[in-house]
CHARMM-style PDB file with segment names, atoms N, HN, CA, C and O in Angstrom:
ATOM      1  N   UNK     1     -20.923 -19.099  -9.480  1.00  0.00      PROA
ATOM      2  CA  UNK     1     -20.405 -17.739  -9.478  1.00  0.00      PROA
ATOM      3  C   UNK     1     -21.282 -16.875  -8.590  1.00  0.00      PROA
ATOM      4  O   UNK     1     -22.469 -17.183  -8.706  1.00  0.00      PROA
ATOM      5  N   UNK     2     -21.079 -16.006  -7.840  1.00  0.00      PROA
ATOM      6  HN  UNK     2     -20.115 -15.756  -7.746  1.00  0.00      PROA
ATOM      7  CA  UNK     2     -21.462 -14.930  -6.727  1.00  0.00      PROA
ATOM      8  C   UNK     2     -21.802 -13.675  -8.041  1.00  0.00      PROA
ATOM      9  O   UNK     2     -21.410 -13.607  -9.206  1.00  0.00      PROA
ATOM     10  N   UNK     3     -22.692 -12.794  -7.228  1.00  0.00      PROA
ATOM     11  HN  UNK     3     -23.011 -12.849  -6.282  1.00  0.00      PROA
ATOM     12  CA  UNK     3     -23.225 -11.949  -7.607  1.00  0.00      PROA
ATOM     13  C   UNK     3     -22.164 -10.994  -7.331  1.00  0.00      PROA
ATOM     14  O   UNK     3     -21.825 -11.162  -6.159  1.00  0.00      PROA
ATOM     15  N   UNK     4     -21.383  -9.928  -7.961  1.00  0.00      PROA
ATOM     16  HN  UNK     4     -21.659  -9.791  -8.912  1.00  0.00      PROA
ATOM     17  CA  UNK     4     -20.132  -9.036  -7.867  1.00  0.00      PROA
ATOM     18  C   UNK     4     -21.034  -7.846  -7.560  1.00  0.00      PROA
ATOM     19  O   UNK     4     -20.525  -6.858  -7.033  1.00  0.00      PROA
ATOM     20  N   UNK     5     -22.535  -7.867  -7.893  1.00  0.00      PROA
ATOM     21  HN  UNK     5     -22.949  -8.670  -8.322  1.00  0.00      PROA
ATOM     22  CA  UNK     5     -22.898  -7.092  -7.383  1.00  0.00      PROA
ATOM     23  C   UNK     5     -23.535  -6.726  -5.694  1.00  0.00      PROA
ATOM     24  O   UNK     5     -24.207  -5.735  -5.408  1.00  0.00      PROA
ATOM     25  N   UNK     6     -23.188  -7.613  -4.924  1.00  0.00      PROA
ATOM     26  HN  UNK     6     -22.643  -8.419  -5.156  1.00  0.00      PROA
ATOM     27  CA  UNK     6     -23.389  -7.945  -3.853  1.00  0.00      PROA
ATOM     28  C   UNK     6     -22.338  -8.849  -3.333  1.00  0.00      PROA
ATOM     29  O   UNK     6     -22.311 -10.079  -3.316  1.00  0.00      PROA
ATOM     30  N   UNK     7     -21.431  -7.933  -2.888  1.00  0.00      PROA
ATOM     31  HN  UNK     7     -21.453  -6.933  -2.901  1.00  0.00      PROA
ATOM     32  CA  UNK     7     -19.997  -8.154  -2.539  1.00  0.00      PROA
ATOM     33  C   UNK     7     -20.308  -8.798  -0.975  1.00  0.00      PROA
ATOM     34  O   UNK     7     -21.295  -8.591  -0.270  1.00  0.00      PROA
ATOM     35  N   UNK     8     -19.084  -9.672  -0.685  1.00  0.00      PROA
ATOM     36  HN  UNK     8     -18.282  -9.841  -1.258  1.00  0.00      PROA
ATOM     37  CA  UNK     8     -19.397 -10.255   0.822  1.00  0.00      PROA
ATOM     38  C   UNK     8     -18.757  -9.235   2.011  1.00  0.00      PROA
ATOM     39  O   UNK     8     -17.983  -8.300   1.804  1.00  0.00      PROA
ATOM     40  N   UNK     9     -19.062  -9.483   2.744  1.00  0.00      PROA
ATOM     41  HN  UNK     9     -19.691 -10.242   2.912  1.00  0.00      PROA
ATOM     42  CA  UNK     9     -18.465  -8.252   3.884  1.00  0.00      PROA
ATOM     43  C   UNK     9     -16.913  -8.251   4.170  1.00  0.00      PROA
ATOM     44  O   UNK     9     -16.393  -7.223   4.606  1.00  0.00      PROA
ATOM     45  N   UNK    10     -16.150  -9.405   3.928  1.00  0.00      PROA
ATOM     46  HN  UNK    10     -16.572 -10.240   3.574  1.00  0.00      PROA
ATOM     47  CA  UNK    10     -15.058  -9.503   3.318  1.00  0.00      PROA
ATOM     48  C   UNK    10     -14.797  -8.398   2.581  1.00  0.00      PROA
ATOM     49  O   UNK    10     -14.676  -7.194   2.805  1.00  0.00      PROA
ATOM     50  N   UNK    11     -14.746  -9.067   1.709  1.00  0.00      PROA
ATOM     51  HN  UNK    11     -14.845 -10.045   1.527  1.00  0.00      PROA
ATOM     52  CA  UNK    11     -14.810  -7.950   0.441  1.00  0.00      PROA
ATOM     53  C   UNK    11     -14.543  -6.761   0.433  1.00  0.00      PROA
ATOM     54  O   UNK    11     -13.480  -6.206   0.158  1.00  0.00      PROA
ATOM     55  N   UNK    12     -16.061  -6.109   0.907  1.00  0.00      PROA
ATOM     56  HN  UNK    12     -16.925  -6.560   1.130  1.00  0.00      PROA
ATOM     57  CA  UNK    12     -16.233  -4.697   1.467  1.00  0.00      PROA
ATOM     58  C   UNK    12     -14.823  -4.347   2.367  1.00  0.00      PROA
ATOM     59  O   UNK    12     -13.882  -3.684   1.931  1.00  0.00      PROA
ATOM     60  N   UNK    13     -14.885  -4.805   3.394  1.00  0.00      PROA
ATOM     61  HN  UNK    13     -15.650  -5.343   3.748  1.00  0.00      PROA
ATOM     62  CA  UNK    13     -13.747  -4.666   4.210  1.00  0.00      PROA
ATOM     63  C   UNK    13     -12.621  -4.332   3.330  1.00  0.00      PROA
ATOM     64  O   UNK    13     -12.168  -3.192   3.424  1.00  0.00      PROA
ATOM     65  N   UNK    14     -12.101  -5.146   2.491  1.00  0.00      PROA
ATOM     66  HN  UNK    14     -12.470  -6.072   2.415  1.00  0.00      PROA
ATOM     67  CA  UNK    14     -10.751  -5.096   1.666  1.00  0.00      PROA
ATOM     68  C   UNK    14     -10.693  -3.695   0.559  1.00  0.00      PROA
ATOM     69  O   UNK    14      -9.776  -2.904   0.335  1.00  0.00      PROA
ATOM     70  N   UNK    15     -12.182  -3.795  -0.037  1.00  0.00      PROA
ATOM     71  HN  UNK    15     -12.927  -4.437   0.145  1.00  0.00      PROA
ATOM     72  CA  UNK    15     -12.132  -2.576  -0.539  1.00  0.00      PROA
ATOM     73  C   UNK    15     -12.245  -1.323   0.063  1.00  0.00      PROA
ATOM     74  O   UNK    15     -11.901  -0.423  -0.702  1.00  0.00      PROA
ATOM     75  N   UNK    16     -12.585  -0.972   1.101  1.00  0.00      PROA
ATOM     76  HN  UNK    16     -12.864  -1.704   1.722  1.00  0.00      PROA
ATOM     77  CA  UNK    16     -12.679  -0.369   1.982  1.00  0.00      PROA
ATOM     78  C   UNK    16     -11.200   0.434   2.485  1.00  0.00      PROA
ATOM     79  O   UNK    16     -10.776   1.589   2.437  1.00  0.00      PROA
ATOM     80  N   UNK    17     -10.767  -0.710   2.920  1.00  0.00      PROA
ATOM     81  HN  UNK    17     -11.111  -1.648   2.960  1.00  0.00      PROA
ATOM     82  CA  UNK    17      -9.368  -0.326   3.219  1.00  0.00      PROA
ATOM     83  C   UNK    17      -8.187  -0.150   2.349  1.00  0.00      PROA
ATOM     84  O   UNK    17      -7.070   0.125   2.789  1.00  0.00      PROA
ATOM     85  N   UNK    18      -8.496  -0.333   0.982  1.00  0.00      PROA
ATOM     86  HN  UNK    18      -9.403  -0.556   0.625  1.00  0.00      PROA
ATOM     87  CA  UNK    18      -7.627   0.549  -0.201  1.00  0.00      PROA
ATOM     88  C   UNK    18      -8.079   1.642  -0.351  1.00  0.00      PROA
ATOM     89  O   UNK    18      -7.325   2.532  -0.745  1.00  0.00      PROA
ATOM     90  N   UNK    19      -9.581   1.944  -0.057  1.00  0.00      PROA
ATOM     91  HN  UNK    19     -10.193   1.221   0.263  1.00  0.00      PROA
ATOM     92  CA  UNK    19      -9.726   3.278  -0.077  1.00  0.00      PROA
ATOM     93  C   UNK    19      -9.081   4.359   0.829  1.00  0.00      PROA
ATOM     94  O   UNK    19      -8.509   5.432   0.634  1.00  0.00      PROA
ATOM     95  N   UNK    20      -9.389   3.685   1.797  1.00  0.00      PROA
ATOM     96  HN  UNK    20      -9.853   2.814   1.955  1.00  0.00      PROA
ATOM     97  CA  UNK    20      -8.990   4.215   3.128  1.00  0.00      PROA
ATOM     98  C   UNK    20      -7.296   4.686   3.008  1.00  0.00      PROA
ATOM     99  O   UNK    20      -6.858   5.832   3.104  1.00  0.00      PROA
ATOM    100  N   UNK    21      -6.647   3.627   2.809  1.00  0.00      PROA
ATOM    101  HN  UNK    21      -7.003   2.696   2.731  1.00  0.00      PROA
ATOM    102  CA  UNK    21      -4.748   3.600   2.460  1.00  0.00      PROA
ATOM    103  C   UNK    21      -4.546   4.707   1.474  1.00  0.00      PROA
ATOM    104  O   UNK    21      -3.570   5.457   1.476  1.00  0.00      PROA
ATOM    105  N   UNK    22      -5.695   4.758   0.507  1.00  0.00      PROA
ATOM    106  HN  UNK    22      -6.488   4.148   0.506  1.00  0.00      PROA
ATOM    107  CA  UNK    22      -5.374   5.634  -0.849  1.00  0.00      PROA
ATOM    108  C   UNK    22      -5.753   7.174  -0.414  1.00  0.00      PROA
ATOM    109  O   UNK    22      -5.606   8.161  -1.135  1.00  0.00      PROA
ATOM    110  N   UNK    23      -6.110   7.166   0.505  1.00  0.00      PROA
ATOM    111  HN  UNK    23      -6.229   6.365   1.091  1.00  0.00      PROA
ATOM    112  CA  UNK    23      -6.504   8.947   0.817  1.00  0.00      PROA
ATOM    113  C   UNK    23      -5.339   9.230   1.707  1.00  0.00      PROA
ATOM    114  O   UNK    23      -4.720  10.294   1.726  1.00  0.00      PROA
ATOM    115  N   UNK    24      -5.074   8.089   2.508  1.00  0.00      PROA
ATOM    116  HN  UNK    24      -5.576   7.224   2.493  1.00  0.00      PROA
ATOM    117  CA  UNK    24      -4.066   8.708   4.017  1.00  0.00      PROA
ATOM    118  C   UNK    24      -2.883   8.899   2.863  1.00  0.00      PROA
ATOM    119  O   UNK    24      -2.247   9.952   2.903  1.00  0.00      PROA
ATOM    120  N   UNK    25      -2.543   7.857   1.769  1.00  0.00      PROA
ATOM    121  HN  UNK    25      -3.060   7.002   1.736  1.00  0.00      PROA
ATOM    122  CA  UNK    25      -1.085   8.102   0.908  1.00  0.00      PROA
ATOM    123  C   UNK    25      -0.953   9.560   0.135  1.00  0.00      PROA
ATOM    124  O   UNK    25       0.093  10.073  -0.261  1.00  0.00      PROA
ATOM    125  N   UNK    26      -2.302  10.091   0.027  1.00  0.00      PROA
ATOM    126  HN  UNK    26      -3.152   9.675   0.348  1.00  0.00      PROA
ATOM    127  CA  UNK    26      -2.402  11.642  -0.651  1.00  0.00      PROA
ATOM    128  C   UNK    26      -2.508  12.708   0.276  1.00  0.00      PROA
ATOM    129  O   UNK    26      -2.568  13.896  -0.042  1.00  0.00      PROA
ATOM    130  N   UNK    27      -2.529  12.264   1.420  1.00  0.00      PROA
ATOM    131  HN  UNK    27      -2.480  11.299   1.678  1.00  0.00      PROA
ATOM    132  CA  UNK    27      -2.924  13.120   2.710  1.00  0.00      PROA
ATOM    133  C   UNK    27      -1.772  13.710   2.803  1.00  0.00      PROA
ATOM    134  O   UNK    27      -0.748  13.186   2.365  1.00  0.00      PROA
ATOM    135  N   UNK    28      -1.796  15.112   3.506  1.00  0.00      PROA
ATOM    136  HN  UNK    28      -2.628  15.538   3.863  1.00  0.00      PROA
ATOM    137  CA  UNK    28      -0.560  15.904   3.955  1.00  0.00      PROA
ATOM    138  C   UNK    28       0.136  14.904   4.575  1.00  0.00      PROA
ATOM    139  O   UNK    28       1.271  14.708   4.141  1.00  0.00      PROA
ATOM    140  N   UNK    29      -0.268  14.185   5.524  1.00  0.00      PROA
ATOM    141  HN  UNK    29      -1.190  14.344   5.876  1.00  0.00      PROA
ATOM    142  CA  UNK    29       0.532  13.172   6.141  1.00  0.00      PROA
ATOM    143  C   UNK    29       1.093  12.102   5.909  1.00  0.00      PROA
ATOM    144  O   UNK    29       1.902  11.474   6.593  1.00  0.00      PROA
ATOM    145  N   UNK    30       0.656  11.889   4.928  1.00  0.00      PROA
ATOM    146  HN  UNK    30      -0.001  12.398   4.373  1.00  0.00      PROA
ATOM    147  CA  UNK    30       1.175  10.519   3.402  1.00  0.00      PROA
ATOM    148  C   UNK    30       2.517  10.585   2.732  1.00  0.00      PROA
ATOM    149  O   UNK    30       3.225   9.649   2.363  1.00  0.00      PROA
ATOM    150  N   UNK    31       2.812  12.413   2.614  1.00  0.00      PROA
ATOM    151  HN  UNK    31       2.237  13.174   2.914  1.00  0.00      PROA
ATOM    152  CA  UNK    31       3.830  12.220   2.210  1.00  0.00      PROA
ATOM    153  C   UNK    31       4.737  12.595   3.067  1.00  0.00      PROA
ATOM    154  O   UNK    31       5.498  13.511   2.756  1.00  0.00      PROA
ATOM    155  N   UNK    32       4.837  11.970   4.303  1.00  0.00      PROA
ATOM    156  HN  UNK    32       4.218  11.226   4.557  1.00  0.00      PROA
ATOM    157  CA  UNK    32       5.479  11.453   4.829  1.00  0.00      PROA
ATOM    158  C   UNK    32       6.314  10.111   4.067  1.00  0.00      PROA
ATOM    159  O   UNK    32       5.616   9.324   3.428  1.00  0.00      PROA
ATOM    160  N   UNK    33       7.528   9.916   4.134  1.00  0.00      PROA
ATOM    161  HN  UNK    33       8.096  10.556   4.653  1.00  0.00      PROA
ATOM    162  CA  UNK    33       8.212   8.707   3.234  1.00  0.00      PROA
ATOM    163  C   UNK    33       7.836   7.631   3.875  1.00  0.00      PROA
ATOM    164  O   UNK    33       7.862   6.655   3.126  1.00  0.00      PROA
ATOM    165  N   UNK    34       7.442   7.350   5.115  1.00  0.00      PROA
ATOM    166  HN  UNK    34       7.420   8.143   5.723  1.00  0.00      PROA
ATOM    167  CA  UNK    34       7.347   5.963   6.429  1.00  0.00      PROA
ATOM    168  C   UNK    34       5.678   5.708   5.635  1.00  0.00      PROA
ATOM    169  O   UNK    34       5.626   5.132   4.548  1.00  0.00      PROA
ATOM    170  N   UNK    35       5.257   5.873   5.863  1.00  0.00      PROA
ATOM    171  HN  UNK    35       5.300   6.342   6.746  1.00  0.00      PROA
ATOM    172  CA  UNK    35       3.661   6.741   6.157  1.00  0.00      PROA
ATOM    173  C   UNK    35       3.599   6.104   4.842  1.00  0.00      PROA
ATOM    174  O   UNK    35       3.293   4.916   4.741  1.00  0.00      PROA
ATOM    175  N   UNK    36       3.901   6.909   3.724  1.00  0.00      PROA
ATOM    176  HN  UNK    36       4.149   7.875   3.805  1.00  0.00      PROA
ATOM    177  CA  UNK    36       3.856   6.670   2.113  1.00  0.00      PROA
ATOM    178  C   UNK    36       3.780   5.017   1.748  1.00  0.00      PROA
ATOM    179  O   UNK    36       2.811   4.336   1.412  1.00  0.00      PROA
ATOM    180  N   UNK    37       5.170   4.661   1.948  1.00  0.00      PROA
ATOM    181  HN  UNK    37       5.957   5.214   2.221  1.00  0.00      PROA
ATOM    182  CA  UNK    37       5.200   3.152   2.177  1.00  0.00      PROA
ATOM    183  C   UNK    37       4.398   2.647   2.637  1.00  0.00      PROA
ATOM    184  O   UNK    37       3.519   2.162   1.924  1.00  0.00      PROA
ATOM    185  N   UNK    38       4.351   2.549   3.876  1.00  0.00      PROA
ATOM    186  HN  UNK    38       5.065   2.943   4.455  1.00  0.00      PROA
ATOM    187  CA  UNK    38       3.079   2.003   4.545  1.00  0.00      PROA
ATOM    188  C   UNK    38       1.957   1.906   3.942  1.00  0.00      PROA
ATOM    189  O   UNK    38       1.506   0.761   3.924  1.00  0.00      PROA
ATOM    190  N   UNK    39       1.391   2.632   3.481  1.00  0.00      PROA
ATOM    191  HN  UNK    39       1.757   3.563   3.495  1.00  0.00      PROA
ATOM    192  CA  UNK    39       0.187   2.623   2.777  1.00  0.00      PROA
ATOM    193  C   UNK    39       0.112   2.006   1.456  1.00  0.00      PROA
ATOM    194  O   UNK    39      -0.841   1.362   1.017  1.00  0.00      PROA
ATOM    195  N   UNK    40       1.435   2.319   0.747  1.00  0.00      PROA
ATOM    196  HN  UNK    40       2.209   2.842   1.103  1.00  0.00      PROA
ATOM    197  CA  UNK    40       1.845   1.437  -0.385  1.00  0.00      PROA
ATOM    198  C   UNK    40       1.427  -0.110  -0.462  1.00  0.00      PROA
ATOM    199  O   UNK    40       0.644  -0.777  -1.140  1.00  0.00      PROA
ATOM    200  N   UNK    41       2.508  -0.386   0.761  1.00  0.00      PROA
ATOM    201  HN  UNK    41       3.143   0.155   1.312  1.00  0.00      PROA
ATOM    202  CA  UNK    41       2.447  -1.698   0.419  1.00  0.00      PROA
ATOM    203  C   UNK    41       1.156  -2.036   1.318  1.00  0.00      PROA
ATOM    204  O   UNK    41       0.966  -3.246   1.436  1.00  0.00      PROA
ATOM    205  N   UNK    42       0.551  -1.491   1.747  1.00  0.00      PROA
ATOM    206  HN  UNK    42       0.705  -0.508   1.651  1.00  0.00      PROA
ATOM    207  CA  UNK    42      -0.923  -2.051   2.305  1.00  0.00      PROA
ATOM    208  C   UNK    42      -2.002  -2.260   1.450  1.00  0.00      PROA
ATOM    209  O   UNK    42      -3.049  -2.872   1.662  1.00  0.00      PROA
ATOM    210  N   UNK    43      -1.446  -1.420   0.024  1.00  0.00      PROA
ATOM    211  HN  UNK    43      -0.595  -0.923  -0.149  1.00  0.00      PROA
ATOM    212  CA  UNK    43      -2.416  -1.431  -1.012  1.00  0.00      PROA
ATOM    213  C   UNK    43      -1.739  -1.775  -2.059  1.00  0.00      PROA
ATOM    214  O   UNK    43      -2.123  -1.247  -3.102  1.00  0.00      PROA
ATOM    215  N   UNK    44      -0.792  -2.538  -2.138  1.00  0.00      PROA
ATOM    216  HN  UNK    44      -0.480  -2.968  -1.291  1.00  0.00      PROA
ATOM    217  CA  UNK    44      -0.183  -3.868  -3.020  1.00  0.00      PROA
ATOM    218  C   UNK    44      -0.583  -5.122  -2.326  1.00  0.00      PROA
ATOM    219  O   UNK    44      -0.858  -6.120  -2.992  1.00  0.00      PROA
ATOM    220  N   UNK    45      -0.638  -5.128  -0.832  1.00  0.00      PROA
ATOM    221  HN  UNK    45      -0.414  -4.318  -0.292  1.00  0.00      PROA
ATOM    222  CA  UNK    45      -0.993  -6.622  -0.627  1.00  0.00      PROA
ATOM    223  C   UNK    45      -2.310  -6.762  -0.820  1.00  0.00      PROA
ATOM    224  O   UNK    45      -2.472  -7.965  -1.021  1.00  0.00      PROA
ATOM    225  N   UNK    46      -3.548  -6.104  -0.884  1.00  0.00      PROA
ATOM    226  HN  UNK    46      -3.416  -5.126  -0.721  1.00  0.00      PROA
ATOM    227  CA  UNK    46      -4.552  -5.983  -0.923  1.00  0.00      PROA
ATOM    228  C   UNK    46      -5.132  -6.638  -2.428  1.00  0.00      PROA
ATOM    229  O   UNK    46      -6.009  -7.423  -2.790  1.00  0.00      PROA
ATOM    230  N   UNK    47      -4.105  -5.826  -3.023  1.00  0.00      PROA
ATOM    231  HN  UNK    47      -3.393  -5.188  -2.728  1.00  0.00      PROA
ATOM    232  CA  UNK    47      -4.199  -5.693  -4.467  1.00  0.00      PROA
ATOM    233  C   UNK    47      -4.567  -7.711  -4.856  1.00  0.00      PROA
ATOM    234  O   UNK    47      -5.288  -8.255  -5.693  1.00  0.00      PROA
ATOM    235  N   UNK    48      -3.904  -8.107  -4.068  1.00  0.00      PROA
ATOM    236  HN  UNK    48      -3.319  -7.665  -3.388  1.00  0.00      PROA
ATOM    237  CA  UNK    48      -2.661  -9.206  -4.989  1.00  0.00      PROA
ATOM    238  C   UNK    48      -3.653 -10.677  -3.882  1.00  0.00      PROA
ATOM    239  O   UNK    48      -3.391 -11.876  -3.791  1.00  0.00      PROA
ATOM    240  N   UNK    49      -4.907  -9.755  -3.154  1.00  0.00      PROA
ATOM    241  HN  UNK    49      -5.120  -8.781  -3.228  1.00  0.00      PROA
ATOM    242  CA  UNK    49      -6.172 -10.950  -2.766  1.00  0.00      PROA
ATOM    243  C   UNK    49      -6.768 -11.649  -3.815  1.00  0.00      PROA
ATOM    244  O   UNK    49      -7.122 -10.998  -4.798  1.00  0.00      PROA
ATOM    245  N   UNK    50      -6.897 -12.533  -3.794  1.00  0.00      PROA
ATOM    246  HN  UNK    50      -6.609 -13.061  -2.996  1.00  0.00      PROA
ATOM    247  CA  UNK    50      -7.677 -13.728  -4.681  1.00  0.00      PROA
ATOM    248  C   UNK    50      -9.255 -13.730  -4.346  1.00  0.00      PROA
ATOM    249  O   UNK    50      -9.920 -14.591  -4.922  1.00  0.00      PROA
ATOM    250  N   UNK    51      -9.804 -12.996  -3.617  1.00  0.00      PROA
ATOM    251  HN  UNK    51      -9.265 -12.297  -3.150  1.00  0.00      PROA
ATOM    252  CA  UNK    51     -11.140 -12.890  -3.663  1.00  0.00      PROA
ATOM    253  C   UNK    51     -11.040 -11.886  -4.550  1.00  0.00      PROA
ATOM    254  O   UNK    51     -11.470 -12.092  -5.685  1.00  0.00      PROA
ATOM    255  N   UNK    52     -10.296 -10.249  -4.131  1.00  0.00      PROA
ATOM    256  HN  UNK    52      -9.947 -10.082  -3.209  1.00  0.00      PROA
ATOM    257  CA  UNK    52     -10.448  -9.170  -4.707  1.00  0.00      PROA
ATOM    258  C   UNK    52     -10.190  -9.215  -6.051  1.00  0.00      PROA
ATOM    259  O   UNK    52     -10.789  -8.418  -6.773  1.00  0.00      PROA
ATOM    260  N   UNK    53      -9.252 -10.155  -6.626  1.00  0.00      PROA
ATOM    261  HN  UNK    53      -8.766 -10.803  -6.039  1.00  0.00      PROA
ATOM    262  CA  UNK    53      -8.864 -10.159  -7.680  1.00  0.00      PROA
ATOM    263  C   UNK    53     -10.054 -11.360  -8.778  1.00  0.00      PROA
ATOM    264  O   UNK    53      -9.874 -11.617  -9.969  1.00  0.00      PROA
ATOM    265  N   UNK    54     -10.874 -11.738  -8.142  1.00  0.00      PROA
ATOM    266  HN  UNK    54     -11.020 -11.530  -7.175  1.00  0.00      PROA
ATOM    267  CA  UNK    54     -11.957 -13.068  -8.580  1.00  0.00      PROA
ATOM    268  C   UNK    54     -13.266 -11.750  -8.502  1.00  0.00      PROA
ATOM    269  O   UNK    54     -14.238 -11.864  -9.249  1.00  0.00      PROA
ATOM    270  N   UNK    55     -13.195 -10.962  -7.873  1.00  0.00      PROA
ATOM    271  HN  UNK    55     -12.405 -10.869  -7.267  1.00  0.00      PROA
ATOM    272  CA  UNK    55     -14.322  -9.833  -8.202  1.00  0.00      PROA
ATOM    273  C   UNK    55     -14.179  -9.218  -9.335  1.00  0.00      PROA
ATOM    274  O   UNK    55     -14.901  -9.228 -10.332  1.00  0.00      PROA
ATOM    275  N   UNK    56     -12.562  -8.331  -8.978  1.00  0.00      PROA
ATOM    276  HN  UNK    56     -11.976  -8.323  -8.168  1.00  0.00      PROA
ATOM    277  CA  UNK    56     -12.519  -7.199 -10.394  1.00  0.00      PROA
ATOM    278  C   UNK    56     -12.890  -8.350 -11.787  1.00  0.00      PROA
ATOM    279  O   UNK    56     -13.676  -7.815 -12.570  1.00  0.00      PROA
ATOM    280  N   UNK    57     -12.515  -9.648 -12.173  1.00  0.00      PROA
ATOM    281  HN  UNK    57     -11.877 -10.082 -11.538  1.00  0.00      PROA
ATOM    282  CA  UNK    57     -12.972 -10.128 -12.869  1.00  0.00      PROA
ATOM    283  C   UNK    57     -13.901 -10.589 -13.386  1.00  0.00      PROA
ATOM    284  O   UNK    57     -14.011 -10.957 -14.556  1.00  0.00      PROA
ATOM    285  N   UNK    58     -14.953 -10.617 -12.222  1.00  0.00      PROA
ATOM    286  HN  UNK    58     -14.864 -10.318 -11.272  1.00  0.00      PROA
ATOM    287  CA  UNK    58     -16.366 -10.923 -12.172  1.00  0.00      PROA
ATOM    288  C   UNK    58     -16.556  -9.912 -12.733  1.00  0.00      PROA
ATOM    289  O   UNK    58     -17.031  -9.973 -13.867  1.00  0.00      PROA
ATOM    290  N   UNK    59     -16.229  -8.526 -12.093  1.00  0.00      PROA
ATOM    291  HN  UNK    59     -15.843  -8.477 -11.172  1.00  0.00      PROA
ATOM    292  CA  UNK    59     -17.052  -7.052 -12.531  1.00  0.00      PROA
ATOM    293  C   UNK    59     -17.320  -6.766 -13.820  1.00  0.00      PROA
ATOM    294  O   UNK    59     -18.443  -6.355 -14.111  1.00  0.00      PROA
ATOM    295  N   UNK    60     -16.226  -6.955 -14.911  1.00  0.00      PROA
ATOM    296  HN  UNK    60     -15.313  -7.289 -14.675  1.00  0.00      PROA
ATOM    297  CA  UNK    60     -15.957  -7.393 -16.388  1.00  0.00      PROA
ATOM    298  C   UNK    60     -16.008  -5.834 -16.491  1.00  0.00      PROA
ATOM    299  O   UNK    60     -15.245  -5.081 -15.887  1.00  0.00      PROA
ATOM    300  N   UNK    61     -17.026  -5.445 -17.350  1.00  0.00      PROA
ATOM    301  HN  UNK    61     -17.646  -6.057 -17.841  1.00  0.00      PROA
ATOM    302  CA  UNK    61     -17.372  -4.260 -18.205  1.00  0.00      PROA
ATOM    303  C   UNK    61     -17.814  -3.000 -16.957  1.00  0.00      PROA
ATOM    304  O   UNK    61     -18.341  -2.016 -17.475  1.00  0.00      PROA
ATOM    305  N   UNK    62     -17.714  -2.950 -15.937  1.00  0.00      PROA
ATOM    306  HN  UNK    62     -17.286  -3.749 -15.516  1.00  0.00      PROA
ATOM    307  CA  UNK    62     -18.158  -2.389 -14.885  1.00  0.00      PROA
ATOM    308  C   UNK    62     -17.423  -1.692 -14.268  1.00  0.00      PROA
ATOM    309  O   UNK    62     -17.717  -0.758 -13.522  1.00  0.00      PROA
ATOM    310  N   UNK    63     -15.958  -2.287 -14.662  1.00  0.00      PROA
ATOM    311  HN  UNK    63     -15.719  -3.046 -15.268  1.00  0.00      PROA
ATOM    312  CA  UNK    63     -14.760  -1.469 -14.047  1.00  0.00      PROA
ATOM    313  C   UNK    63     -13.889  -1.318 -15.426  1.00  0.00      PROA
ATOM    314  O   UNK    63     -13.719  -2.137 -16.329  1.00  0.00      PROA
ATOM    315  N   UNK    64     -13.434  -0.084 -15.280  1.00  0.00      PROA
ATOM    316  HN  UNK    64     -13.572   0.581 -14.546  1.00  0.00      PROA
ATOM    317  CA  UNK    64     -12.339   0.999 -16.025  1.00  0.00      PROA
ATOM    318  C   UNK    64     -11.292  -0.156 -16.764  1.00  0.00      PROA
ATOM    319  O   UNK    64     -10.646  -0.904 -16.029  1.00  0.00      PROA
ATOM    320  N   UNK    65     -11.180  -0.243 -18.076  1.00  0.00      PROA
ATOM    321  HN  UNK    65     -11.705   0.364 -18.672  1.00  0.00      PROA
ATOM    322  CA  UNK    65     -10.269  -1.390 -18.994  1.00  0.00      PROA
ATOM    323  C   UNK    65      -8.894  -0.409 -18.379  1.00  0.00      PROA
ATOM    324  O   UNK    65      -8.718   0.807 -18.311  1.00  0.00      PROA
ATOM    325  N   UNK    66      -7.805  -1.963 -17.869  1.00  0.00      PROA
ATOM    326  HN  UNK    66      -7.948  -2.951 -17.924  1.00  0.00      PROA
ATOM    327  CA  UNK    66      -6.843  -1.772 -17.353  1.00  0.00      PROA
ATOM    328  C   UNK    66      -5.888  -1.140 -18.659  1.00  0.00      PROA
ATOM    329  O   UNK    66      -6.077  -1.590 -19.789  1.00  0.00      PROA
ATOM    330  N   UNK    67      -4.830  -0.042 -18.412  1.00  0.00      PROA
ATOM    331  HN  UNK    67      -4.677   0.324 -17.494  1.00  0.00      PROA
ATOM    332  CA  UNK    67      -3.729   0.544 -19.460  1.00  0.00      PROA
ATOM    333  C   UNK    67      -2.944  -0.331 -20.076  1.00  0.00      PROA
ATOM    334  OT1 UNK    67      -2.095   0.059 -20.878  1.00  0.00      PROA
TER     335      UNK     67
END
């Protein structure tokens, strides 16, 4: 098992760029409907990585218990 606290640059990258998708989708320019989407599904495919998704599980108690 990898240290979740020392994410690979991968990683970073991926999280990075949901962040990134998640501000432009709230941005004046987000709600744009094209734009909106776009960012949507850039941060559903992201979502649905098997590294990213082998982290949030690593993270355990570190990240926010899902609803």
């Amino acid at each position: 098992m990898s240290d979740p606290l020392k994410p690979s640059l991968s990683l970073l990258s991926k999280l990075g760029s949901i962040a990134v998708h998640a501000q432009e989708m709230f941005s004046e320019a987000g709600r744009n409907f094209d734009a909106y989407d776009f960012d949507r599904q850039a941060i559903l495919g992201l979502l649905t990585d098997a590294e990213l998704q082998q982290w949030i599980k690593e993270m355990g108690v570190y990240l926010p218990v899902k609803r």
